[in-house]
C-alpha angles and dihedrals in degrees: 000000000000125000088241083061089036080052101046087045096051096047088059101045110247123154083271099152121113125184083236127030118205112272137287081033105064091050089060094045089053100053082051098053084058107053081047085056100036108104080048097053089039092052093041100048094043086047098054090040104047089037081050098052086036101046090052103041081055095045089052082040094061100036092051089056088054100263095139100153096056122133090236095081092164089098112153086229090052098058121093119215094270092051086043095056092038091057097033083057090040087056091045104063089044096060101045085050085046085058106047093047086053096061124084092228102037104095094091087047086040097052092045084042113051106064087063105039095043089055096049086044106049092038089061103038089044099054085061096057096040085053096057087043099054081043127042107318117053089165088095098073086090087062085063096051095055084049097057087040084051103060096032094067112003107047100066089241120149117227102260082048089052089049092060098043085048089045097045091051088040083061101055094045087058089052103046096047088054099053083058135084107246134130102261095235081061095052086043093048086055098043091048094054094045085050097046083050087055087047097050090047099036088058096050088039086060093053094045087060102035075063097049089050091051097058095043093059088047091053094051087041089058088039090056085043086052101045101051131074120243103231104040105034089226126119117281129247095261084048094056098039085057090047097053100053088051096057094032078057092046095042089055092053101046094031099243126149124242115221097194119180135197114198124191121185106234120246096355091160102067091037088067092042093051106039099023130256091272086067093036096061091040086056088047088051095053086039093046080049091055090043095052097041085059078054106067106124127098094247098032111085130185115216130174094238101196133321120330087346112100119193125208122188117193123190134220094009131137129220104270086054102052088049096056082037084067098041092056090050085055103045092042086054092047094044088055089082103210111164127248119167099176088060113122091193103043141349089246128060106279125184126216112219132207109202121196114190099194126173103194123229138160102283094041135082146226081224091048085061096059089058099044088055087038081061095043093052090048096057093040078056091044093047096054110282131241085086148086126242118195120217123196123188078209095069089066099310105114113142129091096268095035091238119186160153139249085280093072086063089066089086100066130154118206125175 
């Protein structure tokens, strides 16, 4: 299903939520579950880590002064080399996650990061604890617990994530409860109640992210409100500025060439005053449908730049195919054969199209770019209208913004 249908959906409130969206979708919606959970994170991961050092320098503390006896039986001198590792490697994992919620930029690191490193985490710290239950000290049970509420809510895990770290500690409770020598009803009894803790977290942990989806789909659905214009449906001029500056980024480092287009409807004016506002928006509509169906791809994008002037970027294109490009932008206007008798050039609505063929590098601009296709749409207006002219910073227009004289309107292609 396509984000444009998610969006629709969610604006009307069906039961639209999946546990995973398309791509990239679902990798979007995860960053943003995270910087929604991160003071939580943040506060979980600092909490266990500094209880945990400070639990345990306590605990040695106290069994160093002679306190043997004491409840906090996670004492450093009381490990032997096999607890010691477990809880070293526990520590370590928190803190690494600890680390990468508190920067700024950790939260792509983070999200590739935390599966791993919770169920490392959780198996060895909870084989500790399962260890003290099924032997003299059943209390921390409670410790388990906190550890499956944990990683339900304030990990940033999603809930297929949650079922394999629960199933992964389930596993070694089992398995430690069978190599001792308790009566089973006792092991059962233990299990149960670890497994009715993870139920009990895994259905409010559903509903936690069924509501984290569902503002993320609200968000994108007022984004793509806020970045369209209202009368065309294309995208608006902020939108395709932005646009632009991604895929410009993304040409210069893989090498790719930018076709960018600046369309103007000739003589709209006097087609308005003519025919009235009401036509002249329902001729910008059909024209806006042939603009954004030139537009398909995922990195091309269609936008209403102002007023009666519509933009198109195309990605990864080479010279011949914006120009036909062009040239089919043109014909499908023309063939709409919407009336205007106060037209100089034709009885129907033309439009008259600047074409810039770019390819980015480091001493150009996107802005650069937007000239280039505005000259290319004056001379297209100079030359007669109802045509394309192609302009390229390659024929004598080398500087970053690829400034240049009357010279650089000799390449011009017209249909």
């Amino acid at each position: 299903m396509s984000e444009m249908k998610f969006l629709h959906n969610a604006a009307s409130g069906r039961p639209i939520l999946p546990r995973r969206f398309p791509e990239p979708i679902e990798s979007d919606y995860i960053e943003f579950s995270l910087r929604v959970l991160r003071p939580g994170i943040r506060a979980w991961h600092t909490a266990v880590l500094g209880a945990a050092v400070l639990l345990l320098s306590c605990a040695s503390l106290a069994y160093l002064a002679g306190y043997r006896e004491t409840v906090l039986v996670l004492s450093v001198p009381q490990m032997g080399p096999m607890r010691l590792w477990l809880i070293g490697v526990a520590l370590a994992c928190r803190a690494v996650m600890c680390g990468l919620a508190w920067r700024a930029d950790g939260l792509r690191a983070y999200s590739r990061m935390v599966m791993p490193l919770t169920v490392t985490g959780h198996v060895c710290i909870n084989a500790i604890f399962v260890r003290e239950i099924f032997g003299s000290h059943p209390e921390f049970l409670s410790a388990v617990a906190v550890c499956a509420i944990g990683a339900n809510f304030l990990s940033g895990l999603q809930f297929r994530q949650v079922l394999l770290v629960n199933s992964a500690v389930l596993a070694v409770v089992v398995a430690i409860g069978l190599r001792h020598t308790l009566p089973l009803i006792a092991v059962i009894s233990v299990v149960g109640q670890i497994a009715f803790a993870m139920f009990m977290a895994g259905v409010v942990a559903i509903a936690l992210e069924r509501s984290v989806r569902a503002l993320y789909l609200e968000n994108r659905r007022v984004g793509e409100m806020a970045s369209r214009d209202g009368l065309t449906g294309l995208k608006n001029r902020r939108a395709f500025d932005e646009h632009l500056r991604r895929v410009w980024q993304l040409a210069q480092r893989d090498g790719r060439s930018l076709g960018v287009m600046l369309i103007d409807v000739d003589f709209f004016k006097a087609f308005n005053d003519g025919l009235g506002h009401q036509a002249g928006d329902a001729a910008l509509q059909s024209i806006a449908n042939v603009v954004a169906a030139t537009a398909r791809r995922p990195l091309d994008l269609s936008a209403r730049y102002g007023g009666e002037e519509l933009a198109i970027i195309l990605y990864d294109v080479t010279r011949e195919h914006v120009a036909l490009m062009a040239e089919g932008v043109q014909r499908r206007v023309e063939a709409l054969g919407i009336r205007h008798p106060s037209s100089a050039v034709s009885p129907v609505v033309t439009v008259s199209t600047g074409v810039a063929f770019v390819r980015p590098t480091a001493d150009r601009s996107p802005q650069g770019a937007i000239l280039l296709a505005d000259r290319g749409l004056y001379a297209a207006k100079h030359a007669g209208r109802n045509r394309s002219t192609l302009l390229d910073p390659e024929d004598g227009i080398t500087t970053g913004v690829f400034a240049s004289g009357e010279a650089a309107f000799a390449r011009a292609a017209t249909p």
